[in-house]
C-alpha positions as CSV (number, residue, x, y, z in Angstrom):
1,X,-9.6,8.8,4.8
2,X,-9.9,9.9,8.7
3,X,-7.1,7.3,9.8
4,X,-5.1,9.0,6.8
5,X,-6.0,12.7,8.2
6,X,-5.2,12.1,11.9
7,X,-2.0,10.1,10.6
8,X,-0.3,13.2,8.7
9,X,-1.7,15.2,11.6
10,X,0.5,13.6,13.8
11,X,3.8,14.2,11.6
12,X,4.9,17.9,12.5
13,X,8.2,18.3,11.8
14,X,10.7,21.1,10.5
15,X,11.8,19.1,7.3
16,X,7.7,17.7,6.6
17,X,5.6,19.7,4.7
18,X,2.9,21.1,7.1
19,X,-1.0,19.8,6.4
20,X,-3.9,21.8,7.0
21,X,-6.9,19.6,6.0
22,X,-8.8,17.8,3.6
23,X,-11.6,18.4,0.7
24,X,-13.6,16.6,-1.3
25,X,-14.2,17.2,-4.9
26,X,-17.1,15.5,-6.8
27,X,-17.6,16.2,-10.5
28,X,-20.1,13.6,-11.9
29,X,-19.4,10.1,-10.9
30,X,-15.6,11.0,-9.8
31,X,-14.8,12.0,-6.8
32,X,-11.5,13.4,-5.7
33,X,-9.8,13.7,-2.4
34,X,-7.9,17.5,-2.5
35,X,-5.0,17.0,0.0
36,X,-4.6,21.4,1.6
37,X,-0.7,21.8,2.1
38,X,1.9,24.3,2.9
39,X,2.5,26.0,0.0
40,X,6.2,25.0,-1.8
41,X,8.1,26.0,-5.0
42,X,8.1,22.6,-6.1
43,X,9.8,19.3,-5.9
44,X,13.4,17.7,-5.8
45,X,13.2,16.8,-9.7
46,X,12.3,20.2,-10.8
47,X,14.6,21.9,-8.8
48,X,17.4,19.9,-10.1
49,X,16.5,19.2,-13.5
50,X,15.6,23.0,-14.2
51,X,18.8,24.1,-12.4
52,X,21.5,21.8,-13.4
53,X,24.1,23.6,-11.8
54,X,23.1,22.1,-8.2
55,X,23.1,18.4,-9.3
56,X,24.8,16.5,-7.3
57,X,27.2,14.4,-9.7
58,X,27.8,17.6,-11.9
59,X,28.2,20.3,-8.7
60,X,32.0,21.8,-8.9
61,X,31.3,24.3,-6.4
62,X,31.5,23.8,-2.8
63,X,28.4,25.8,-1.9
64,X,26.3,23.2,-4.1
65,X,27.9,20.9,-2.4
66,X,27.0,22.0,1.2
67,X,23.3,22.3,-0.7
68,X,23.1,18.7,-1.9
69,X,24.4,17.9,2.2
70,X,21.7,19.8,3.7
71,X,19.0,18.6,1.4
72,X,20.3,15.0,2.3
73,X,20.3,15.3,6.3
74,X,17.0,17.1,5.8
75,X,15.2,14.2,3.9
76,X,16.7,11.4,6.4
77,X,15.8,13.9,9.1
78,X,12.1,13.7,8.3
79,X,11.9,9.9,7.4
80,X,13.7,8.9,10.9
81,X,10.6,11.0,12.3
82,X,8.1,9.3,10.3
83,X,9.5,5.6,10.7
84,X,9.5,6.5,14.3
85,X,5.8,8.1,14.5
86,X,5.4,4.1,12.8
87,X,4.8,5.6,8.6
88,X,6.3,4.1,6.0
89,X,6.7,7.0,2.8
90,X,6.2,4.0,-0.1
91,X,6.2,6.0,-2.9
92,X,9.7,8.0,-2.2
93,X,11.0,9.8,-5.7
94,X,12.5,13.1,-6.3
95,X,8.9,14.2,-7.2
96,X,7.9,13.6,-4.0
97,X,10.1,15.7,-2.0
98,X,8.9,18.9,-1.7
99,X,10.7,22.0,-1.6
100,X,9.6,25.2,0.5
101,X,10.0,28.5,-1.1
């Protein structure tokens, strides 16, 4: 968990959610590791599934467009940063990517 902390400590970029720190929860023989994170409006999925409008293959308008650009050289942005800082994201989805509000 330490190596973990001072890991995501090191990744402070524009385009990567900001971490604060680290609790743990124990209830009964579980114990759970509470990750404390800039707050965001949710994920990649949500925000195109609940807003259909601004997915990429359906997008006729050239403002959605420029969206689905920026959110693409923002998301290679950060993982250029975090292959160089030596992190490999292994779990990368659209649930994954977090977006600010």
């Amino acid at each position: 968990m330490r190596v973990f902390i001072v890991l995501v400590r090191k990744l402070d970029h524009p385009h990567i959610v900001k971490f604060h720190g680290a609790s743990l929860l124990k209830k009964g023989d579980t114990t759970r590791v509470i990750l404390i994170m800039e707050k965001c409006k949710g994920n990649l999925k949500s925000q195109i599934f609940d807003h259909p409008e601004v997915a990429p293959a359906k997008a006729m308008n050239l403002a959605v467009s420029g969206e689905v650009f920026r959110w693409a050289k923002e998301i290679t942005a950060a993982l250029e940063f975090i292959h160089k800082q030596g992190v490999i994201h292994r779990d990368l989805k659209l649930e994954n990517i977090l977006v600010r509000g």
